[in-house]
C-alpha positions as CSV (number, residue, x, y, z in Angstrom):
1,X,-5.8,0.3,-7.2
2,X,-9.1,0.7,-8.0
3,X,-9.6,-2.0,-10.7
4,X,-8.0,-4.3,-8.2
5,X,-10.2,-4.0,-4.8
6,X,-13.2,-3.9,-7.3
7,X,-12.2,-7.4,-8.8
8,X,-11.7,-8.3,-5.1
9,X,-14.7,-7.1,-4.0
10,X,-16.7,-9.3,-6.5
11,X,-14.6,-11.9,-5.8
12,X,-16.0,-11.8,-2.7
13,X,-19.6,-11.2,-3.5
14,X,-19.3,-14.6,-5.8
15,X,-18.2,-16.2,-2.3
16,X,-21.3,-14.9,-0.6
17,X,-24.0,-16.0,-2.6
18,X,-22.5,-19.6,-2.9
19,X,-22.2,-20.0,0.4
20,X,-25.7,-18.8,1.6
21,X,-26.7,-20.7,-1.6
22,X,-24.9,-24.1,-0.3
23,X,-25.9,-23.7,3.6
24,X,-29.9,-22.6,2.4
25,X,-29.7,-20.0,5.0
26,X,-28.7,-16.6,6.1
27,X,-28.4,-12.9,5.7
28,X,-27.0,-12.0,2.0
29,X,-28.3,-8.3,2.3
30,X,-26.5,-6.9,4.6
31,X,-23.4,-9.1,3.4
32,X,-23.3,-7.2,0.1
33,X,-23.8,-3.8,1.0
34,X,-20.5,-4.0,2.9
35,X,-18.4,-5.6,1.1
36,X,-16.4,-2.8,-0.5
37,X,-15.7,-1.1,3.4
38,X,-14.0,-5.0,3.7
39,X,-12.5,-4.9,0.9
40,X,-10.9,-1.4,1.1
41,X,-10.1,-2.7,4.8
42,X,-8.6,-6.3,4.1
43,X,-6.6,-6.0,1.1
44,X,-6.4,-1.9,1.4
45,X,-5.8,-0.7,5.0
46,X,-5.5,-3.2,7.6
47,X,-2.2,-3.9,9.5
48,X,-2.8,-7.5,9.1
49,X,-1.0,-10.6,8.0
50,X,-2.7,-14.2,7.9
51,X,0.4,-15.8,8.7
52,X,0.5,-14.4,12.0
53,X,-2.9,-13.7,13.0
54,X,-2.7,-13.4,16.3
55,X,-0.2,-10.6,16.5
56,X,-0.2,-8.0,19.4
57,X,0.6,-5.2,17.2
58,X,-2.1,-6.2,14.8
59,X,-5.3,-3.9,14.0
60,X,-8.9,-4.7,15.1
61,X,-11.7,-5.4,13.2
62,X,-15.8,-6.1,15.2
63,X,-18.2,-7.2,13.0
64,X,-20.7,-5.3,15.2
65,X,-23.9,-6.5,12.5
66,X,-22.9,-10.2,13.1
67,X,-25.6,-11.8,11.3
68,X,-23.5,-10.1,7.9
69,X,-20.9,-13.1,8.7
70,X,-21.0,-14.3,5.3
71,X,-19.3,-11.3,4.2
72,X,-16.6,-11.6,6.7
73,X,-15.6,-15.2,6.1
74,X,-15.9,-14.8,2.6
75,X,-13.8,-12.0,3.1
76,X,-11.2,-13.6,5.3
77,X,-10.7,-16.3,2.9
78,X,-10.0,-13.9,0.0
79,X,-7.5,-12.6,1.8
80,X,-6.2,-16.4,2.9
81,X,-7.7,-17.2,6.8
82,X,-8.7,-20.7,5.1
83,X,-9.8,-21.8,1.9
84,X,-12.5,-20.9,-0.2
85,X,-14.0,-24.4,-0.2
86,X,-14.6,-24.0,3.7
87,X,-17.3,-21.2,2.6
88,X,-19.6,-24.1,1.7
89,X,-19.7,-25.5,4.9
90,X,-21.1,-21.9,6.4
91,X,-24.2,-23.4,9.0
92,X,-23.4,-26.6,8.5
93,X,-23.0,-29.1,11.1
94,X,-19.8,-29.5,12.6
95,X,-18.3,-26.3,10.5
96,X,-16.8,-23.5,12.1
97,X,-18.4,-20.9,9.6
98,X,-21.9,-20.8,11.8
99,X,-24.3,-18.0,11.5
100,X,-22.2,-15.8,13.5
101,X,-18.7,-14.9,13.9
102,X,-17.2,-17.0,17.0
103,X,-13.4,-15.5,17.6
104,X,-12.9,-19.1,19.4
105,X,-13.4,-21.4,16.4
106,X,-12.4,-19.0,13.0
107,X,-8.8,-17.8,12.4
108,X,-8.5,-13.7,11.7
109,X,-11.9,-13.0,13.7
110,X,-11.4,-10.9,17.1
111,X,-14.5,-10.8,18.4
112,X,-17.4,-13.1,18.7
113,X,-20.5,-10.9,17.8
114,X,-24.2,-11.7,16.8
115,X,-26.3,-10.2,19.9
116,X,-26.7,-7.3,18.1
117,X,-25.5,-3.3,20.0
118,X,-22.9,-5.0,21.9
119,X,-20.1,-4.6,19.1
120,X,-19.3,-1.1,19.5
121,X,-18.5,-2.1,23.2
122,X,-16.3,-4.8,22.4
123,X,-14.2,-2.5,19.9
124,X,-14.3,0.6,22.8
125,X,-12.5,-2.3,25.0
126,X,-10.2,-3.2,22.3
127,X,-9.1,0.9,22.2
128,X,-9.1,1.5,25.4
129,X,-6.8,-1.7,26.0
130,X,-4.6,-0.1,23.0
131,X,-4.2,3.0,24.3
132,X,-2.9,2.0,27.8
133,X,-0.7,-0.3,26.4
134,X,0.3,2.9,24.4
135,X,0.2,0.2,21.1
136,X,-0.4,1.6,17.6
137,X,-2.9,-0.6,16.5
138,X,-6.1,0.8,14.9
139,X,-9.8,-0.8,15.6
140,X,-12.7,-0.9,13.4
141,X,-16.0,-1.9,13.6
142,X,-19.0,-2.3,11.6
143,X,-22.5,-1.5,12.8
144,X,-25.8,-2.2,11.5
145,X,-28.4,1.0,10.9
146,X,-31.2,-1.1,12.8
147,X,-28.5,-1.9,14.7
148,X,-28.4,1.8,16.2
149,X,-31.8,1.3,17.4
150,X,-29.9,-0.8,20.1
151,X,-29.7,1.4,23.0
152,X,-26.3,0.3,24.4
153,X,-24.4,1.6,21.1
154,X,-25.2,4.9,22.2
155,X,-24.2,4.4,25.6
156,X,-21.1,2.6,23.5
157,X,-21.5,6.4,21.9
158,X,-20.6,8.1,25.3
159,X,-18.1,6.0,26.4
160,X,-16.1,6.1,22.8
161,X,-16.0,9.8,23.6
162,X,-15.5,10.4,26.9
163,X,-12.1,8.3,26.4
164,X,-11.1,9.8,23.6
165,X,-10.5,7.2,21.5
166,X,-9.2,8.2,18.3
167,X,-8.1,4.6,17.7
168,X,-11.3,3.9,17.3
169,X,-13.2,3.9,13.3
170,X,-16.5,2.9,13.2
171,X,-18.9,2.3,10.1
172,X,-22.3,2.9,9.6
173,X,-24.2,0.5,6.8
174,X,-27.0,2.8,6.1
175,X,-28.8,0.8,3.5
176,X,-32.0,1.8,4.5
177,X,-33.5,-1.4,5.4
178,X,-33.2,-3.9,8.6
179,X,-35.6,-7.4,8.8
180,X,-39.3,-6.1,9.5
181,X,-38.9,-3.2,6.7
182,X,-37.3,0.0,6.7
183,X,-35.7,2.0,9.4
184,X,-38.1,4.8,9.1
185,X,-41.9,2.2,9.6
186,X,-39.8,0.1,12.1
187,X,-38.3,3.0,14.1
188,X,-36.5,6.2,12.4
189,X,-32.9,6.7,13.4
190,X,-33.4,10.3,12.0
191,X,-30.3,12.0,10.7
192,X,-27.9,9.8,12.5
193,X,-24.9,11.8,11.3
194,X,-26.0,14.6,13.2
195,X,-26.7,11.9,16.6
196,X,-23.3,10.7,16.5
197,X,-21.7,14.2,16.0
198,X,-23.6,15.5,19.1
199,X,-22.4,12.7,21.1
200,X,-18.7,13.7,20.5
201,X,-17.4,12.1,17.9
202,X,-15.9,13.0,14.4
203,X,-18.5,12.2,11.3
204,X,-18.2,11.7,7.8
205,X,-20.5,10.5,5.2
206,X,-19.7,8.8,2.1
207,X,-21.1,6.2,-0.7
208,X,-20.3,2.8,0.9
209,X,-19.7,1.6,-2.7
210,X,-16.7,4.3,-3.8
211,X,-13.7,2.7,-3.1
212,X,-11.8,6.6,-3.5
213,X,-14.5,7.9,-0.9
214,X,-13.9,4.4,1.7
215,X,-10.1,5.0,1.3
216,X,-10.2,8.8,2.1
217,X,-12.2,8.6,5.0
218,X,-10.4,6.1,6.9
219,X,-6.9,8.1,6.2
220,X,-9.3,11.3,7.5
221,X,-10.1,9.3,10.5
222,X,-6.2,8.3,11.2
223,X,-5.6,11.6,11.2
224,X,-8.1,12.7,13.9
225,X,-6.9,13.3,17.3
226,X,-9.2,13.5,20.6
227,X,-12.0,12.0,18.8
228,X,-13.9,8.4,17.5
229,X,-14.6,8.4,13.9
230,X,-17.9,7.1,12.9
231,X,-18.1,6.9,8.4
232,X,-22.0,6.8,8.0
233,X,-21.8,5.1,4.8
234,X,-25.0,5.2,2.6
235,X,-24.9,1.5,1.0
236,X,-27.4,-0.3,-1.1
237,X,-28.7,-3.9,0.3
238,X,-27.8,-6.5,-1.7
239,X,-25.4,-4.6,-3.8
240,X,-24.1,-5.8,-6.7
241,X,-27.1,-8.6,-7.7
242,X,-29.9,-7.0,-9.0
243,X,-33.0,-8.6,-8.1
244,X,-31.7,-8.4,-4.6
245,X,-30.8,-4.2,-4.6
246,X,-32.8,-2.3,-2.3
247,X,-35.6,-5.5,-2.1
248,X,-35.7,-6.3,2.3
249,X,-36.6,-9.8,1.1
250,X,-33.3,-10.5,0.8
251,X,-32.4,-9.4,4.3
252,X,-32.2,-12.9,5.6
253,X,-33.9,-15.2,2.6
254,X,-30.9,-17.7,0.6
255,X,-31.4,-17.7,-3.0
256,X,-32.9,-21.0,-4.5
257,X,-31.1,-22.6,-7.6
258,X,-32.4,-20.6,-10.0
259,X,-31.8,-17.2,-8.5
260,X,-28.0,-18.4,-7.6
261,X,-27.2,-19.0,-11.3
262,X,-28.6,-15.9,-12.4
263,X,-26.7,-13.7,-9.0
264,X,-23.8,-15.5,-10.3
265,X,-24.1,-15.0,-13.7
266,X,-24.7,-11.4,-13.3
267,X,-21.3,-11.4,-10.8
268,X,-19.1,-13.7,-12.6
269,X,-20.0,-11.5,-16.4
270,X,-18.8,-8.2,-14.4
271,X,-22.5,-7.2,-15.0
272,X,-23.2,-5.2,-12.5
């Protein structure tokens, strides 16, 4: 299994880098540090099917850190939304793939997101709506670690709670770094873990890079009753190209020429 979401997952990394290469623009940072929790999540997890993506019964996926779009398109053509080709178009004039996820214009994405906090609200809608309908379905989301400076994911927090919504996973990207810098000069989210487990929810921390650890916490969350799941996943921005690892540069800076031939070089030899 293993060998197989990791040749996905860099699949998907190629995907990102050409298409934030081809559009000049956008947020490759934050695209790579999660693209192993999509991976596990896509081709892994997910009660999903591109043929039928608008199925009741289907799970939920929020892209909370909308600005990280590159990974979910690049994601959701891996997985066959559209083609691969369409990736080139991301920004572009007239192209669906814009800088942030729009559920109106792109196949496979269920919520519109980019105003960043307001995710986490969207996918406690999406669980509450589940569990009066008494569906199965499962909802995920992915949030930001700036992103939790937003006030209104912790009144999110609450609400998650308070409702009980065990159909509810969320995902922490703690890579340590948001546009201005790191958390801690721009404003400390302390030990999050800890924040999230006092406001009533279940908490586990994991490398955001191990598929085993990704796999094993979402079955952990499935089997949690009475209780939200948030995975605080430590991640590394820019993962898997090298001069772009830990470096907030990259946070919202496309590669030049140069620098994609050498990302790609280092993605498409299995460098890294």
């Amino acid at each position: 299994m293993n060998e197989n979401l990791k040749k996905i997952a860099n699949n998907i990394r190629i995907s990102i880098i050409k298409s934030v290469s081809a559009a000049k623009s956008g947020h490759p940072g934050g695209s790579l540090s999660i693209t192993d929790i999509l991976t596990v999540l896509y081709f892994e997890k997910m009660n999903i099917d591109p043929q039928n993506p608008k199925n009741p019964n289907r799970d939920r996926f929020v892209l909370s850190k909308g600005h990280s779009a590159p990974a979910l398109y690049a994601t959701l053509a891996e997985r066959g939304y559209f083609s691969k080709e369409e990736l080139l178009g991301l920004r572009k004039y007239e192209s669906k793939l814009q800088g942030h996820p729009d559920m109106k214009k792109i196949i496979g994405v269920d919520m519109s997101t980019g105003s960043l906090g307001q995710g986490l609200s969207a996918a406690n809608g999406m669980a509450l709506a589940g569990k009066l309908d008494k569906s199965s379905y499962r909802v995920y989301a992915i949030l930001g670690d700036g992103e939790v400076q937003e006030g209104q994911i912790w009144e999110a927090a609450m609400s998650s709670a308070h409702y009980k919504l065990d159909n509810l996973t969320a995902f922490l990207d703690l890579n340590g770094l948001q546009i201005d810098g790191s958390n801690d000069e721009v404003m400390s989210i302390g030990l999050v873990d800890e924040k999230f487990k006092s406001f009533g929810w279940n908490v586990l921390t994991i490398n955001g890079h191990c598929f085993e650890e990704i796999v094993k916490a979402i079955d952990e969350a499935a089997a949690t009753t009475g209780k939200p799941t948030m995975i605080v996943c430590n991640t590394v921005k820019g993962k898997g190209v090298s001069f772009m690892e830990n470096n907030v540069a990259w946070h919202g800076s496309a590669p030049n020429e140069e620098q994609t031939m050498k990302a790609l070089a280092e993605l498409e030899g299995g460098i890294r």
